[in-house]
N, C-alpha and C positions, 0 to 999 in steps of 0.2 A: 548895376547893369542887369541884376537879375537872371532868368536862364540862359538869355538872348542878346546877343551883340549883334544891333539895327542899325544897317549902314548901309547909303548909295551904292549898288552893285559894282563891282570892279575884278575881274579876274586877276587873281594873283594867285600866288602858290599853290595851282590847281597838280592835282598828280592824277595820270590816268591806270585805269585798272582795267586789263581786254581781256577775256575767255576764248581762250583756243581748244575749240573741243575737234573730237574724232576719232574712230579706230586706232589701232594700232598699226604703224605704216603710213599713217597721214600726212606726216611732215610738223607735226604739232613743234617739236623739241629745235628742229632746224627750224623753223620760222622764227619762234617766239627767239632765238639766240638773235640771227640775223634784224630784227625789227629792236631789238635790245641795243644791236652794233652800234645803230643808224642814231641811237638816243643819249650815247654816249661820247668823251672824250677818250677813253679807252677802254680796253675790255677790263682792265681791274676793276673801274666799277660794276662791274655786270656781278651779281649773284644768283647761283642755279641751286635752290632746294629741292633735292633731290630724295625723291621716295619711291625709285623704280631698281629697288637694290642695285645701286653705282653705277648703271646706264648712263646718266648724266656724263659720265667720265669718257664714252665714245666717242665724245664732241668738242675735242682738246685740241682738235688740230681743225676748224672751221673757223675761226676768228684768225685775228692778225696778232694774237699774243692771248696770253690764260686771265681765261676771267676764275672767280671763285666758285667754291663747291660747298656743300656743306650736306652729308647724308643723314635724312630725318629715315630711322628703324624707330618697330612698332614700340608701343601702342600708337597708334594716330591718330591720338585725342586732338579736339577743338584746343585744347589748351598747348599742348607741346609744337600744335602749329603757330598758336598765336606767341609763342615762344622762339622759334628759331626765326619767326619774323622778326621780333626786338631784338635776337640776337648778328641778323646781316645787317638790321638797320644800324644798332650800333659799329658794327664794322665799315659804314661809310658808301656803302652799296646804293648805287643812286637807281640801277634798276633791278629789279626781282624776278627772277622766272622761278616759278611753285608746278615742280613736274613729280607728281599729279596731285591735284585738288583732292581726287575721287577716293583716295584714300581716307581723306578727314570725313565722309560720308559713311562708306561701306568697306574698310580697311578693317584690320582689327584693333579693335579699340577706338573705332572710330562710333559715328552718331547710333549707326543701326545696334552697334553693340550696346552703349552707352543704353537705349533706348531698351533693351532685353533685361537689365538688371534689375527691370521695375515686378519681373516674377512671371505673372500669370497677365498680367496687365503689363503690357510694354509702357514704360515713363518716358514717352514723347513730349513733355514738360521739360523734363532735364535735359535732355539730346538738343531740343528747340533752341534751350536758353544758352548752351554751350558753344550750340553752332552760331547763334546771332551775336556771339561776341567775336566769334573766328572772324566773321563778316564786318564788323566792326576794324578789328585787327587789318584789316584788308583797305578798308578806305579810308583810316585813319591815319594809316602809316607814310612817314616820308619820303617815301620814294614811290618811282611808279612799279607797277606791278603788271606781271602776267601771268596768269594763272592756266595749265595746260589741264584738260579734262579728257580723261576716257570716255569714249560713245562706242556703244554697242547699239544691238538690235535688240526691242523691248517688245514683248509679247500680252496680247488680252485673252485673258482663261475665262472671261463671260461664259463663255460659251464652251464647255471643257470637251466639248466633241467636235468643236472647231474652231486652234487658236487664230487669235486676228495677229498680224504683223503691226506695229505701229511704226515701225522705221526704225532708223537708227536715232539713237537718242545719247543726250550726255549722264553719265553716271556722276548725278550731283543730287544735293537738294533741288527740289523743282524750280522755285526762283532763285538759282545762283546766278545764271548767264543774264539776268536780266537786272541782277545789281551792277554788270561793269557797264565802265565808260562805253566799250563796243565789246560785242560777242559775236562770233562765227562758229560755223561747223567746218570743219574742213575735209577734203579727201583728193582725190589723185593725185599723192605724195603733196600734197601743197598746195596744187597748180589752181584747183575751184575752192569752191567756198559759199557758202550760203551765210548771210549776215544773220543772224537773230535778234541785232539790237545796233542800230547806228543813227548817232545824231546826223540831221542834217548839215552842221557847219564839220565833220567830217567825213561828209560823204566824197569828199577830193581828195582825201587819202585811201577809202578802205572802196570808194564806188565801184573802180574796176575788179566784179568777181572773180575774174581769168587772168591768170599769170603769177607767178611767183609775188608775195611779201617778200621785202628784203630791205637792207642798210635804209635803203632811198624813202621807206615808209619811215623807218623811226625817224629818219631826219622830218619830215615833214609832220609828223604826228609831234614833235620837240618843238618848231618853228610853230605850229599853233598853242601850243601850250605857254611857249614865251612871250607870245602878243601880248601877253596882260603885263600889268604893275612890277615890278622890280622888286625883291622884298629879300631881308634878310635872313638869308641859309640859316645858319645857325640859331638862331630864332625862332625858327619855323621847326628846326630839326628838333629842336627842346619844347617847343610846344604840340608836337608830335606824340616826343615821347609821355609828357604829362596827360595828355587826352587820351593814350591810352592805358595809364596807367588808373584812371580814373574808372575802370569796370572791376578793380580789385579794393573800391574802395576807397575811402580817404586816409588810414592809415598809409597805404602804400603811394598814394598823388602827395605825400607828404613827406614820407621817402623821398620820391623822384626829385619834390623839387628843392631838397637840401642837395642833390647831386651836382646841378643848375650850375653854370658859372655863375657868381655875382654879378658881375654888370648884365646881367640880361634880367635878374631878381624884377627890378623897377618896372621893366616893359611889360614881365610876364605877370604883375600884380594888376595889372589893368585888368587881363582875362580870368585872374584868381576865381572872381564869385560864380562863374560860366562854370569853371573845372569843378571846383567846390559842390556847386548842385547837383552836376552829376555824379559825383564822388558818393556824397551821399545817398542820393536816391540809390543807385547800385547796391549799396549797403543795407538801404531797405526792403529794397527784392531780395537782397539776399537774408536778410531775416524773417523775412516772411515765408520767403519756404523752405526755410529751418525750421518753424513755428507749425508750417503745415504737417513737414514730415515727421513731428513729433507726436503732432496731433492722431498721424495714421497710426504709427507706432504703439500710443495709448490705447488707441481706439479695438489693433490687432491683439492687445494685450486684455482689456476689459471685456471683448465680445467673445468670447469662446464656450464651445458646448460644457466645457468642466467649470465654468464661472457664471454661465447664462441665469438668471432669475427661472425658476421653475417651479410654481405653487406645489403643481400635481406630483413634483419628484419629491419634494418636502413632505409631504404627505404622507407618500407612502414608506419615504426614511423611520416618521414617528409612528408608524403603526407595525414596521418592523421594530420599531425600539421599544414601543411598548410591552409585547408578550415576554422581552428580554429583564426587562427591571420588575416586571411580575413576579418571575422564573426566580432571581437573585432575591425577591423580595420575601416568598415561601420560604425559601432555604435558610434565610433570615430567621425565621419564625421557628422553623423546628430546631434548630439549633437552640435558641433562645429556649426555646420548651424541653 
């Protein structure tokens, strides 16, 4: 098969991923709940990761029964998100709300931080490669997802004696909103909305920017997503989890699929050499800048003022050494005499 599994296009097991950004006040947490309702058979499959210390929990009585919680405290590393997403997905959670993103950005311990422990030089290399796995974590995952983003108002200091206003903005990576299925901005509790990214074959969901989201979107956003092929859950759930266990490496894609049931072993060996490449290559990158930063390591080690090559400082070591073994060499002499 090689890297690439080449087949007649067919929509099947498509999961969608929306960005709900806006102020604080916007309606971001009631929506994304309400359009989650409409995608469900009950609210227990709904899972809320929660990063707005336990706020999520104000929202107990707006469903028709408790969906799940799960509180993500700092650090809000790339990794601890792509973490508690493995861990609702294994809890059976068919859709995700991630209230807030913005943490995994500018949180503590998040990319900006990650991005500062490079010293004097911020290591936006490491911050880059950490975040583009979260994002992975994000589209790879079995379930659908919706991810709630902070937007504030972003300022330009060009000009330090006249800032510009650039509007309000999402506090994310610059192209996050433009990796999901659909992304909006939202404000007047809910009511508007600005799209920043919508397919045209769901523009009959999300077209009308005035008016409340609600149950009657997720249902209709589910009803497009079910047009396609018919495919087997469980299946799809375990090759889920193996594609993503494949950015940790082939030891761990090796792990995951001794976890597998058996009868699924046969099916999921067809995709083996697919997962396998990528296992690998992961493992490459990540030797390489292991490789690199040892290289810096060496490099901060061997270049230094007290190690530097210096003829002229050599020089003048042996011309203070000389009058010295002179000095002992006389003394030498009279004694002897």
């Amino acid at each position: 098969m090689g890297i690439l599994n080449i087949m007649p296009v067919v929509r099947q097991g498509s999961k969608v991923v929306i960005g709900i950004a806006g102020p604080s006040g916007s309606g971001k947490t009631y929506t994304a709940l309400k359009i989650a309702r409409g995608m469900v058979d009950k609210p227990s499959e709904i899972g809320l990761l929660d990063t707005e210390n336990r706020r999520g929990s104000l929202y107990d009585d707006i469903l028709d029964g408790q969906f799940l919680i799960g509180d993500l405290f700092a650090p809000f590393s790339p990794a601890r998100y792509r973490k508690a997403i493995e861990e609702f997905q294994a809890a059976g959670v068919k859709v995700l709300i991630i209230d807030s993103v913005s943490h995994e950005w500018e949180g503590d311990g998040g990319c900006e931080d990650i991005a500062d422990t490079g010293g004097k030089i911020p290591n936006w290399k490491l911050a880059k490669a950490e975040h583009k796995k979260f994002i992975s974590a994000l589209l790879q995952a079995d379930m659908h997802i919706i991810a709630c983003v902070r937007a504030r108002e972003k300022m330009s200091f060009k000009n330090p004696k006249a800032p510009e206003s650039l509007g309000i903005q999402p506090v994310c990576e610059k192209n996050f909103m433009f990796e999901m299925t659909v992304s909006m901005m939202m404000s007047d509790g809910g009511k508007s909305r600005l799209m920043t990214k919508l397919p045209s074959s769901l523009i009959h969901v999300f077209g009308n920017i005035n008016g409340y989201l609600d149950e009657s979107t997720g249902r209709q956003l589910i009803e497009w997503v079910d047009r396609g092929e018919r495919i087997n859950r469980e299946f799809e759930h375990w090759r889920a989890r193996l594609q993503m266990a494949t950015s940790d490496g082939i030891e761990s894609l090796k792990a995951e699929y001794k976890k597998m049931p058996p009868a699924l072993r046969a099916e999921m060996n067809k995709h083996w050499e697919q997962l396998e490449s990528s296992a690998k290559e992961y493992d490459t990158m990540a030797a390489l800048e292991v490789a690199g930063e040892s290289q810096s390591v060496v490099s901060t080690i061997e270049i230094t003022p007290e190690t530097a090559f210096n003829p002229a400082e050599i020089k003048k070591r042996e011309q203070i050494k000389q009058p010295e073994q002179q000095k002992q060499q006389n003394s030498a002499e009279i004694e002897d005499f």
